[in-house]
PDB file of N, CA, C and O in Angstrom:
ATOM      1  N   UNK A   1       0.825  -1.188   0.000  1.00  0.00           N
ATOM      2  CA  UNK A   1       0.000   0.000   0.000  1.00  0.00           C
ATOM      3  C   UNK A   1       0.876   1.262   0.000  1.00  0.00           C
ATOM      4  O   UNK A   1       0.577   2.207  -0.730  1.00  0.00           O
ATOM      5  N   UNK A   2       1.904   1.297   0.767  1.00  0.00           N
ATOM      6  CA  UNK A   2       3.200   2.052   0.679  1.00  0.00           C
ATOM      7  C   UNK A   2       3.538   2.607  -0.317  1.00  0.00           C
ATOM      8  O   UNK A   2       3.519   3.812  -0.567  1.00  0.00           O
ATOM      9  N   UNK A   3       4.034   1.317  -1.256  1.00  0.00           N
ATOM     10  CA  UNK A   3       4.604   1.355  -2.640  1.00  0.00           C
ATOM     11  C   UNK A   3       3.515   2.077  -3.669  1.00  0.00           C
ATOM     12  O   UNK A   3       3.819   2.891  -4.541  1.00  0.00           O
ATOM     13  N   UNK A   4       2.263   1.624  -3.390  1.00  0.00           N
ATOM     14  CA  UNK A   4       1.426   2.244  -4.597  1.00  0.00           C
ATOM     15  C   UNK A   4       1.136   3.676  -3.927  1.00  0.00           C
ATOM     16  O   UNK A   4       1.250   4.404  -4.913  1.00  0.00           O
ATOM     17  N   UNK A   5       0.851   4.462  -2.920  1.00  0.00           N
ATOM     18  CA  UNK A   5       0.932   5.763  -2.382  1.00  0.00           C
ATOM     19  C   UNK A   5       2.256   6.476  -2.937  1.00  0.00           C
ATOM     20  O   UNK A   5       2.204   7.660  -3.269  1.00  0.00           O
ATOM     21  N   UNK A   6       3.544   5.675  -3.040  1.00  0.00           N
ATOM     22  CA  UNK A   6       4.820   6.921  -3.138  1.00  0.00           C
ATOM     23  C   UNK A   6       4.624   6.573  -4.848  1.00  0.00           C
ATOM     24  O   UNK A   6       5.173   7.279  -5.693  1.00  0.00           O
ATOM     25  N   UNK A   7       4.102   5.851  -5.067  1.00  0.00           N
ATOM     26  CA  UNK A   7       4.228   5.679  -6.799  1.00  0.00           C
ATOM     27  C   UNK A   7       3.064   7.123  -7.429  1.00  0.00           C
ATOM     28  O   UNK A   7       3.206   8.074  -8.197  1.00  0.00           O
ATOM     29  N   UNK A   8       2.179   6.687  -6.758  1.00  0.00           N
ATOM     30  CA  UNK A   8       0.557   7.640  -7.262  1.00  0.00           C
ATOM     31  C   UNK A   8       1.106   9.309  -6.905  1.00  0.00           C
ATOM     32  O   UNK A   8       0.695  10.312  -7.487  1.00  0.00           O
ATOM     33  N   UNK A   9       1.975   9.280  -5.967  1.00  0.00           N
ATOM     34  CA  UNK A   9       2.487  10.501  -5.405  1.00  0.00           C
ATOM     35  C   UNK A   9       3.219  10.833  -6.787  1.00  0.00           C
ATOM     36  O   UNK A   9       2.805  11.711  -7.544  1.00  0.00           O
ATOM     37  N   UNK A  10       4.556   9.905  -7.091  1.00  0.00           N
ATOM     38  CA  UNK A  10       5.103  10.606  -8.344  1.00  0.00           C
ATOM     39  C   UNK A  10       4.657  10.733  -8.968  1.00  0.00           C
ATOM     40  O   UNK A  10       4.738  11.887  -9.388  1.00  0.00           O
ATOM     41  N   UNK A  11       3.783   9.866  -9.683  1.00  0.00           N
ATOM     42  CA  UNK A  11       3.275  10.154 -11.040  1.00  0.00           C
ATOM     43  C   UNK A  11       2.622  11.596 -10.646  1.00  0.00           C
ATOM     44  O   UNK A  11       2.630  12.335 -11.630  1.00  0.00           O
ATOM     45  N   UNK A  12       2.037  12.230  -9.442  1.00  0.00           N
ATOM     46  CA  UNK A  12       1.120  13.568  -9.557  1.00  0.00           C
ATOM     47  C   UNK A  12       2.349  14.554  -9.783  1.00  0.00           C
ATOM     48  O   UNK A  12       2.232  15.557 -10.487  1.00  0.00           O
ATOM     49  N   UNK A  13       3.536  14.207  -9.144  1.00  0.00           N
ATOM     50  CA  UNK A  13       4.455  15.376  -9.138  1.00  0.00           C
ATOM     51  C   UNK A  13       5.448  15.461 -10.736  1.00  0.00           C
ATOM     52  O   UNK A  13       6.106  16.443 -11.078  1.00  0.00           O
ATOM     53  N   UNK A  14       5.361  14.598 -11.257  1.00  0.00           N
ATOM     54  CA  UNK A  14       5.808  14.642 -12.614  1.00  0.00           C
ATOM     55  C   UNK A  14       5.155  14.964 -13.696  1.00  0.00           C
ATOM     56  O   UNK A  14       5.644  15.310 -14.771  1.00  0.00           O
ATOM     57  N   UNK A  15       4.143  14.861 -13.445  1.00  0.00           N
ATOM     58  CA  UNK A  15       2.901  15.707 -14.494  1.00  0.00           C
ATOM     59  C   UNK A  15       1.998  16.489 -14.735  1.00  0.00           C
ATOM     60  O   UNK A  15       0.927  15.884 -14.767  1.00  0.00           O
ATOM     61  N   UNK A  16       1.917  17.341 -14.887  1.00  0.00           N
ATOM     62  CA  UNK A  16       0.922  18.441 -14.876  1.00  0.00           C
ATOM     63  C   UNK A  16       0.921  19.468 -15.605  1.00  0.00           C
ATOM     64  O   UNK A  16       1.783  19.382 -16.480  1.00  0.00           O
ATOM     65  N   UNK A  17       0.140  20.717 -15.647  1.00  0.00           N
ATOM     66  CA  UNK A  17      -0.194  21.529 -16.861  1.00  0.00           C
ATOM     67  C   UNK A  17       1.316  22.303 -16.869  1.00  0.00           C
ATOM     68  O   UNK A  17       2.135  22.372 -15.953  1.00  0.00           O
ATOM     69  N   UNK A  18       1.370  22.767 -18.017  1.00  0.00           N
ATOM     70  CA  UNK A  18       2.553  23.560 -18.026  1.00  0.00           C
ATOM     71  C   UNK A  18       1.937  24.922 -19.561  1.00  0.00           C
ATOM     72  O   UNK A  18       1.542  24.494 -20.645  1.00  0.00           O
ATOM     73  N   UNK A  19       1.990  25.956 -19.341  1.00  0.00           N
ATOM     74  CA  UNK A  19       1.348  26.645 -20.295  1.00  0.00           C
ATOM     75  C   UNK A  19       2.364  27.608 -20.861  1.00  0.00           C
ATOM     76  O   UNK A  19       2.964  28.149 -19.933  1.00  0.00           O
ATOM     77  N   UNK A  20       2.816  28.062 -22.165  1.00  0.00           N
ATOM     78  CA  UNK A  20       4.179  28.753 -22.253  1.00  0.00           C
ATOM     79  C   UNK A  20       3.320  30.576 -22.349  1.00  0.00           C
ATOM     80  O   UNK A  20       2.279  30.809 -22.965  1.00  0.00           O
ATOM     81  N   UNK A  21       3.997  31.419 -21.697  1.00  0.00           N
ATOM     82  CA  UNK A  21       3.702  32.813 -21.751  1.00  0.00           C
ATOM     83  C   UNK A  21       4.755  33.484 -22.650  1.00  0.00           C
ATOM     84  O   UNK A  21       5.966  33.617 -22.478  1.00  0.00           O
ATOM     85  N   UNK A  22       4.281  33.710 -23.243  1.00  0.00           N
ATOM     86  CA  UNK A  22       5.044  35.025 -23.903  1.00  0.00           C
ATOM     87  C   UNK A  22       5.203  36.406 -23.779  1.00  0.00           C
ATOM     88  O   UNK A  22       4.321  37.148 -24.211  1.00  0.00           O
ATOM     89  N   UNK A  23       6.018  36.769 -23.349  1.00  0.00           N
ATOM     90  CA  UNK A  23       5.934  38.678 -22.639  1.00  0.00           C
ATOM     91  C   UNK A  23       6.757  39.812 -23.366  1.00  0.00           C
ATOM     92  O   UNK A  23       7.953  39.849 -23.075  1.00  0.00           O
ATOM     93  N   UNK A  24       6.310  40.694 -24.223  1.00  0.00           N
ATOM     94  CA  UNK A  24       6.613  41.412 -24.605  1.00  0.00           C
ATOM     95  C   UNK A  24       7.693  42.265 -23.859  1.00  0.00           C
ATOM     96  O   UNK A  24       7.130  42.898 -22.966  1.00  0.00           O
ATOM     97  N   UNK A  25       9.259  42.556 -23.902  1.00  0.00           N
ATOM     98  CA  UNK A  25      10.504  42.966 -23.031  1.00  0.00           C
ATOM     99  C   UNK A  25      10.366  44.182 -23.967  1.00  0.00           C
ATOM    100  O   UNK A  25      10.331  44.081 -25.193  1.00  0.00           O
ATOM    101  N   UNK A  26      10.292  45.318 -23.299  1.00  0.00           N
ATOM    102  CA  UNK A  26      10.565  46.607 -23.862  1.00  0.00           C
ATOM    103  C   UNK A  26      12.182  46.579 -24.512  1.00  0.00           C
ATOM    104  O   UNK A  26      13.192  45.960 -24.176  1.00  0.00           O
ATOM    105  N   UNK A  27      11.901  47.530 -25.565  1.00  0.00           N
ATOM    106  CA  UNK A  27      13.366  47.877 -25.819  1.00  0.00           C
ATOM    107  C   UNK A  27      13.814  49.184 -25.704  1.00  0.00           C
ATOM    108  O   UNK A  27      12.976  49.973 -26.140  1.00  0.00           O
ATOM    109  N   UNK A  28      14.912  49.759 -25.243  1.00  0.00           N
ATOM    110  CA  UNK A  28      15.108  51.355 -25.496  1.00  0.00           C
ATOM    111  C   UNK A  28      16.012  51.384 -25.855  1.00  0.00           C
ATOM    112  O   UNK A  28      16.504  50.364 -26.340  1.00  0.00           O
ATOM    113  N   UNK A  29      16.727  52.610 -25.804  1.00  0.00           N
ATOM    114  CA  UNK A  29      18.306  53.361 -26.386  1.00  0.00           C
ATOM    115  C   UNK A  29      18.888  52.494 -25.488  1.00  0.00           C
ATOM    116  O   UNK A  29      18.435  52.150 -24.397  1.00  0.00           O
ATOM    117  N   UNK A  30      20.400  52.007 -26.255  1.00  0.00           N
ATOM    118  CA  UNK A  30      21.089  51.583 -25.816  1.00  0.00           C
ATOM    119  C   UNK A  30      22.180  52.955 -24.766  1.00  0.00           C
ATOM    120  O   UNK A  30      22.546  54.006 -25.290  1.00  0.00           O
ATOM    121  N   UNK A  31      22.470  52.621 -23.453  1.00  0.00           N
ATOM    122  CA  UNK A  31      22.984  54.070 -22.755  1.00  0.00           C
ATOM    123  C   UNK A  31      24.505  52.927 -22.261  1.00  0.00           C
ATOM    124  O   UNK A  31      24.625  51.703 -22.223  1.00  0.00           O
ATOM    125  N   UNK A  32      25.532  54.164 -21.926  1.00  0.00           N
ATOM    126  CA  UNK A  32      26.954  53.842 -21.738  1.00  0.00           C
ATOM    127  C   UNK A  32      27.137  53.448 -20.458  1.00  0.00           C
ATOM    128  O   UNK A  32      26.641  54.204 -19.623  1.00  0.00           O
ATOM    129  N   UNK A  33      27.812  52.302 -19.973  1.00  0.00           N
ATOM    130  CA  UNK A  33      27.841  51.766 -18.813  1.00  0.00           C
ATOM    131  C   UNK A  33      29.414  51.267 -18.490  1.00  0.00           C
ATOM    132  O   UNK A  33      30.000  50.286 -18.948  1.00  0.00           O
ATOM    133  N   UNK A  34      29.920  52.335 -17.491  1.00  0.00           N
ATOM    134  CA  UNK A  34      31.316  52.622 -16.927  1.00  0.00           C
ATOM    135  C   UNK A  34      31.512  51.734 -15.366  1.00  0.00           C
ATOM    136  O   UNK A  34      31.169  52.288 -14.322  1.00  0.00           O
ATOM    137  N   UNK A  35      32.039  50.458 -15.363  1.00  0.00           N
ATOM    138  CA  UNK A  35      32.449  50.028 -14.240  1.00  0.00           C
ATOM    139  C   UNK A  35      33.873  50.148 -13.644  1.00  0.00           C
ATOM    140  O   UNK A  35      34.673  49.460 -14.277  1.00  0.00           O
ATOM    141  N   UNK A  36      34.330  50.717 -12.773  1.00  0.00           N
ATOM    142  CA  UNK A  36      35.888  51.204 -12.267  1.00  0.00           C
ATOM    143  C   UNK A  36      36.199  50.387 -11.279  1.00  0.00           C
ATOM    144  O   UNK A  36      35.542  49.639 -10.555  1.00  0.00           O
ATOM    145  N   UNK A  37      37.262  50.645 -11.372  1.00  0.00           N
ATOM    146  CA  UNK A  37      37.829  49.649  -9.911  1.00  0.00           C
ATOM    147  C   UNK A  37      39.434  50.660 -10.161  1.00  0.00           C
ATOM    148  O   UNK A  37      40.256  50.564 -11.072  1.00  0.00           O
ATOM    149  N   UNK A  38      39.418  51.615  -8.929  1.00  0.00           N
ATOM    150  CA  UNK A  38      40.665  52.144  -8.370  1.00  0.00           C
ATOM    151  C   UNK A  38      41.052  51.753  -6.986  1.00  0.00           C
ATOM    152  O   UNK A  38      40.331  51.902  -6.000  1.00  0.00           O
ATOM    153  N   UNK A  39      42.262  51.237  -6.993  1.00  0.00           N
ATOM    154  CA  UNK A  39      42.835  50.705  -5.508  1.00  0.00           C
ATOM    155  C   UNK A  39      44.089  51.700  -5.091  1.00  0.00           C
ATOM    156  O   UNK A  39      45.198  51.181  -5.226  1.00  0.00           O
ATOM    157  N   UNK A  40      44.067  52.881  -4.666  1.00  0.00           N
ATOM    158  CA  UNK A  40      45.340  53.186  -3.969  1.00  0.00           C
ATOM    159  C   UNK A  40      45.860  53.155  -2.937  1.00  0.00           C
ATOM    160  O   UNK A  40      45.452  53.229  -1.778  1.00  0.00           O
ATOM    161  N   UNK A  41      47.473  52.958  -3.710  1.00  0.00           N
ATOM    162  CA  UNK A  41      48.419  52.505  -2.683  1.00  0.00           C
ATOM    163  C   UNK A  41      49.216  53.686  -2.069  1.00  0.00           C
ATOM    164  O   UNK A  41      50.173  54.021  -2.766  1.00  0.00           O
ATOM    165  N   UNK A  42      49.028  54.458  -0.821  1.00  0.00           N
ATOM    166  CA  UNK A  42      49.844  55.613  -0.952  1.00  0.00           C
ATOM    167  C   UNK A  42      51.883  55.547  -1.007  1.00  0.00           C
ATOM    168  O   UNK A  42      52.676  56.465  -1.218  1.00  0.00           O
ATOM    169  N   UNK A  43      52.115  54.195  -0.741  1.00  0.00           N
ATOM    170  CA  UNK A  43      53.442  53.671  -0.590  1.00  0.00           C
ATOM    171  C   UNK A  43      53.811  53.421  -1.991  1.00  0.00           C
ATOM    172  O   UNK A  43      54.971  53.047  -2.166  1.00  0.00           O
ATOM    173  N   UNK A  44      53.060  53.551  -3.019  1.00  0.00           N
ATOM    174  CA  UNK A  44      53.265  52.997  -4.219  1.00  0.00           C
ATOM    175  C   UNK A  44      52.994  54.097  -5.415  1.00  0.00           C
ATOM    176  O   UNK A  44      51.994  54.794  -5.241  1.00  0.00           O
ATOM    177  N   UNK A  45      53.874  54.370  -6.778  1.00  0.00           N
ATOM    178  CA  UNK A  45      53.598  55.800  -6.867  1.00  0.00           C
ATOM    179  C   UNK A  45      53.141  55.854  -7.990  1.00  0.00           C
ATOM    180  O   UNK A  45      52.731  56.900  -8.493  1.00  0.00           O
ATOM    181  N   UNK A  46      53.140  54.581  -8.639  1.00  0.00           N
ATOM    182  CA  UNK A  46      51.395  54.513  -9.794  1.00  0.00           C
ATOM    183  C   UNK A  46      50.170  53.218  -9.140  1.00  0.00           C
ATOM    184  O   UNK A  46      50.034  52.275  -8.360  1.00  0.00           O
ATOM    185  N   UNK A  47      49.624  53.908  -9.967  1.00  0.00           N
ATOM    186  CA  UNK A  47      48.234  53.239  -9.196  1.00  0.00           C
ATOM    187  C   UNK A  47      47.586  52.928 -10.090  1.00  0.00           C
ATOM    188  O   UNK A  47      47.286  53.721 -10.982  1.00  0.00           O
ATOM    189  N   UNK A  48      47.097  51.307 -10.057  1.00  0.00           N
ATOM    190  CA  UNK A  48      46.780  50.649 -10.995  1.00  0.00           C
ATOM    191  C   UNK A  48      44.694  50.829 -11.211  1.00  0.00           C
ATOM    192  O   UNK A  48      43.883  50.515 -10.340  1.00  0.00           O
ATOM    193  N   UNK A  49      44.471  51.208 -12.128  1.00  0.00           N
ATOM    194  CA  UNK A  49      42.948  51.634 -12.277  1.00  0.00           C
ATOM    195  C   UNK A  49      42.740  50.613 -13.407  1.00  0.00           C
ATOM    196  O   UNK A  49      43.538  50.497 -14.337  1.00  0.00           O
ATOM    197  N   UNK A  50      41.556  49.836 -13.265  1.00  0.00           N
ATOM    198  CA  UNK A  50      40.636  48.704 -14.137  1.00  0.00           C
ATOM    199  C   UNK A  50      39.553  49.937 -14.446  1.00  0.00           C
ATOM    200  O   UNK A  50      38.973  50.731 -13.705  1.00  0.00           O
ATOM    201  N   UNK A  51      39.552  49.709 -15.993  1.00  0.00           N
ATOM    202  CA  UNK A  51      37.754  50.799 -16.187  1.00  0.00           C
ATOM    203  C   UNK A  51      37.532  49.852 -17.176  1.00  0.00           C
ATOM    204  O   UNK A  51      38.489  49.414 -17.816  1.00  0.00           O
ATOM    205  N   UNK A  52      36.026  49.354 -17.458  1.00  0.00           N
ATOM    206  CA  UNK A  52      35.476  48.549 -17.958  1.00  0.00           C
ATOM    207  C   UNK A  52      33.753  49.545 -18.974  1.00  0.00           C
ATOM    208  O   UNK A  52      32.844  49.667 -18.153  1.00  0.00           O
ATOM    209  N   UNK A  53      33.549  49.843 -19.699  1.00  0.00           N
ATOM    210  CA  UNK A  53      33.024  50.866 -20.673  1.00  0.00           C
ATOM    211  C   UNK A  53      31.685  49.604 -21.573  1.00  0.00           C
ATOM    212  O   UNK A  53      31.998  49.160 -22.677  1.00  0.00           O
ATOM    213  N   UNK A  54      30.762  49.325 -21.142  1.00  0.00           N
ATOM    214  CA  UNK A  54      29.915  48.963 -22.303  1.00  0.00           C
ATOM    215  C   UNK A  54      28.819  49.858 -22.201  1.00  0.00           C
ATOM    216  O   UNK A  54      28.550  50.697 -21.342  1.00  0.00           O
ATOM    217  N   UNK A  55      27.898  49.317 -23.856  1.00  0.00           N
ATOM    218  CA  UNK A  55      26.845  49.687 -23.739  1.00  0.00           C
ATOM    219  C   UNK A  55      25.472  48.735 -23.662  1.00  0.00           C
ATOM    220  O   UNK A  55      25.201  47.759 -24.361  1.00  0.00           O
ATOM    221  N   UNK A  56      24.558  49.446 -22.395  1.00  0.00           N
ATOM    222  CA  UNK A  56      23.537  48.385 -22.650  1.00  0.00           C
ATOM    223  C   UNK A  56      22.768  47.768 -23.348  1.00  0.00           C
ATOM    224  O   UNK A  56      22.616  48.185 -24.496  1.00  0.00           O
ATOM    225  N   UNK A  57      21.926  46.422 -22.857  1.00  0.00           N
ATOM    226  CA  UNK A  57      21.433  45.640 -24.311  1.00  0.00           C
ATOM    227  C   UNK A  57      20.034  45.296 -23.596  1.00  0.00           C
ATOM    228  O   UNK A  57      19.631  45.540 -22.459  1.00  0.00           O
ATOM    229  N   UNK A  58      19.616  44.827 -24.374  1.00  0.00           N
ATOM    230  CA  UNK A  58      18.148  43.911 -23.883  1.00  0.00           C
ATOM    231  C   UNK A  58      18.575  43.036 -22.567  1.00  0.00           C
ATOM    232  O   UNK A  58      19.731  42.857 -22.185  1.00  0.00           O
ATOM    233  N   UNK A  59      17.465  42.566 -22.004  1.00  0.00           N
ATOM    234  CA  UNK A  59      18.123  41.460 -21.564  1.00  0.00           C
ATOM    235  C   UNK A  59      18.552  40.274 -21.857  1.00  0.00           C
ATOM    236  O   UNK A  59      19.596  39.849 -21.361  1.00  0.00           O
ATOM    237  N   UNK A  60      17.836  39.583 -22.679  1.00  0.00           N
ATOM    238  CA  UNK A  60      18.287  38.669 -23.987  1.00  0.00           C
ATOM    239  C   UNK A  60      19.325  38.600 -24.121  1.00  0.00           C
ATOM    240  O   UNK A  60      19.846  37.582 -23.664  1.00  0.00           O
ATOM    241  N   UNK A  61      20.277  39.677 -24.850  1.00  0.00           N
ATOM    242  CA  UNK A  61      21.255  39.727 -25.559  1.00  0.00           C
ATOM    243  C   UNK A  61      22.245  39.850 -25.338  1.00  0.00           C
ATOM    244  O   UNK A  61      22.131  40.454 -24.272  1.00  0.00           O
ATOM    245  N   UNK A  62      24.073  39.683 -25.627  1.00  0.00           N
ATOM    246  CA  UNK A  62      25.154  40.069 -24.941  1.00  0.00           C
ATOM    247  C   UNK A  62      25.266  41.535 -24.716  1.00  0.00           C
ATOM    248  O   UNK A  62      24.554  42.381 -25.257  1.00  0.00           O
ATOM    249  N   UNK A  63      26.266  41.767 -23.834  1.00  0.00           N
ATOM    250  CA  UNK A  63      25.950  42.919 -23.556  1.00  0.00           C
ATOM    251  C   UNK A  63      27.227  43.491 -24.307  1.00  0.00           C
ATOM    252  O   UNK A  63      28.152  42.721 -24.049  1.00  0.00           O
ATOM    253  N   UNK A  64      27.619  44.416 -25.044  1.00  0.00           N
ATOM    254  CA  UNK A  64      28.564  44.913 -26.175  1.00  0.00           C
ATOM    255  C   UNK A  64      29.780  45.581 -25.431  1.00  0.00           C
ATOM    256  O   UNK A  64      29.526  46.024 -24.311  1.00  0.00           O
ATOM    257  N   UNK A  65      30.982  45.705 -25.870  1.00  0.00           N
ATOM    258  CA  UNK A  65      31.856  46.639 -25.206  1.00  0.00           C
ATOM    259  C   UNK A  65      31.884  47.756 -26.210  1.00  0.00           C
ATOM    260  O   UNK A  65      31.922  47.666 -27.437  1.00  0.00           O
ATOM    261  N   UNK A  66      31.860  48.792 -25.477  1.00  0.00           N
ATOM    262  CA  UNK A  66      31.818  50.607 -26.056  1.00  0.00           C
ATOM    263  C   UNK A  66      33.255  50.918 -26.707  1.00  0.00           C
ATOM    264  O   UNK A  66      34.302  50.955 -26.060  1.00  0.00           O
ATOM    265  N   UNK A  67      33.171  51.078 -27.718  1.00  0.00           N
ATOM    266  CA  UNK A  67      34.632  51.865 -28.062  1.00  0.00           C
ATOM    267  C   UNK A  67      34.286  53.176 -27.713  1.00  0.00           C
ATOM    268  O   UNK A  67      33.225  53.779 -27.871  1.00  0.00           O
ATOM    269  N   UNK A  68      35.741  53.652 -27.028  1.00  0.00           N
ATOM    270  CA  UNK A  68      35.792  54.826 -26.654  1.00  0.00           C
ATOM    271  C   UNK A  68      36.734  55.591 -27.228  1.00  0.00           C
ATOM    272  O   UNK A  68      37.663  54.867 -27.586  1.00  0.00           O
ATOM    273  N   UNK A  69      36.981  57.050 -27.555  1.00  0.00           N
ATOM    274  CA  UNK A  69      38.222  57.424 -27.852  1.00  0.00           C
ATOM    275  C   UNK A  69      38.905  57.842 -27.041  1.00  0.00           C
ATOM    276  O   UNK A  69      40.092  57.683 -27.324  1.00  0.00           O
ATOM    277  N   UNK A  70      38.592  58.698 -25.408  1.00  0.00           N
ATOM    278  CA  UNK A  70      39.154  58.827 -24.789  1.00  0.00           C
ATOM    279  C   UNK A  70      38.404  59.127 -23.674  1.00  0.00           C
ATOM    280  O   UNK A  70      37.301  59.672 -23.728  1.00  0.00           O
ATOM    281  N   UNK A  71      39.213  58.637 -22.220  1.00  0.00           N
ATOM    282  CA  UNK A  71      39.006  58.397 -21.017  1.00  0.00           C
ATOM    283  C   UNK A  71      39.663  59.552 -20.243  1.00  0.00           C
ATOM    284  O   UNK A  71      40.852  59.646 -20.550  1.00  0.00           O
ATOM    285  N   UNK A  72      39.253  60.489 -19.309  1.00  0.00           N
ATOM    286  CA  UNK A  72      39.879  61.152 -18.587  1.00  0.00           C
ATOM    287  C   UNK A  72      39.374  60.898 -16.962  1.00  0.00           C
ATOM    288  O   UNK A  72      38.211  60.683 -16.622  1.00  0.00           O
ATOM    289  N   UNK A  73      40.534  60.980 -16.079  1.00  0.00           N
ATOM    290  CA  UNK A  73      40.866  60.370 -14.550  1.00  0.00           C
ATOM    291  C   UNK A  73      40.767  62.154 -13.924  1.00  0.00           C
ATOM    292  O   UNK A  73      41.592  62.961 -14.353  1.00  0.00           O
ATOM    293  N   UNK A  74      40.006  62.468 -13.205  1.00  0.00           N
ATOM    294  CA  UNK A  74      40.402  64.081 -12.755  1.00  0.00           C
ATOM    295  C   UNK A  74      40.344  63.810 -11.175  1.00  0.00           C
ATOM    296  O   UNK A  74      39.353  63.306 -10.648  1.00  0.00           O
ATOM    297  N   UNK A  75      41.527  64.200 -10.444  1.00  0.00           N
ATOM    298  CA  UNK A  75      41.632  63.918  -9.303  1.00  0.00           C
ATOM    299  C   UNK A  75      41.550  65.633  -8.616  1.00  0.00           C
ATOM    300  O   UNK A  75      42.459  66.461  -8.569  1.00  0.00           O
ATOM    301  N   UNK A  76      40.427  65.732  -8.242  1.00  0.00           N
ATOM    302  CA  UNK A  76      40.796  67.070  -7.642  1.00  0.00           C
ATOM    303  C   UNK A  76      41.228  68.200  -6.573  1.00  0.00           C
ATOM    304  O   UNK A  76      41.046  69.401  -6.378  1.00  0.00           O
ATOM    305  N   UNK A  77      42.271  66.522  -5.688  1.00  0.00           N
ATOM    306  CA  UNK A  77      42.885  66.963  -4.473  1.00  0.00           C
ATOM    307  C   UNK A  77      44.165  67.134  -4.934  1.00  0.00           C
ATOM    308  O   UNK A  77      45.049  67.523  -4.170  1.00  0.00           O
TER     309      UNK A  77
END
């Protein structure tokens, strides 16, 4: 009686409705997306800066890297 309860059990949990939705994902302007990473060392007398530059995408899609022509660092201490 065991056996046919955990059996009747799976079969309910392995089958059932499944319905596919489809949802319309807005799209807009793709806009410029700047991730930085500065670590300074004051003992150390360059300082190594990661900048990472894309532009956004759908969500779907890869997300692109931005060519840039030029990057400026303004430190104003």
């Amino acid at each position: 009686m065991k056996r046919l309860f955990l059996i009747f059990t799976g079969f309910l949990l392995f089958t059932g409705c499944e319905d596919v939705v489809d949802i319309d994902v807005p799209s807009e302007q793709s806009r410029l997306s700047v991730d930085a990473l500065i670590r300074i060392d004051e003992d150390a007398s360059i300082t190594n800066v990661i900048i990472n530059a894309s532009l956004t995408s759908s969500f779907f899609t890869e997300t692109s890297a931005a060519e840039l022509q030029q990057i400026t660092i303004l430190n104003p201490d």
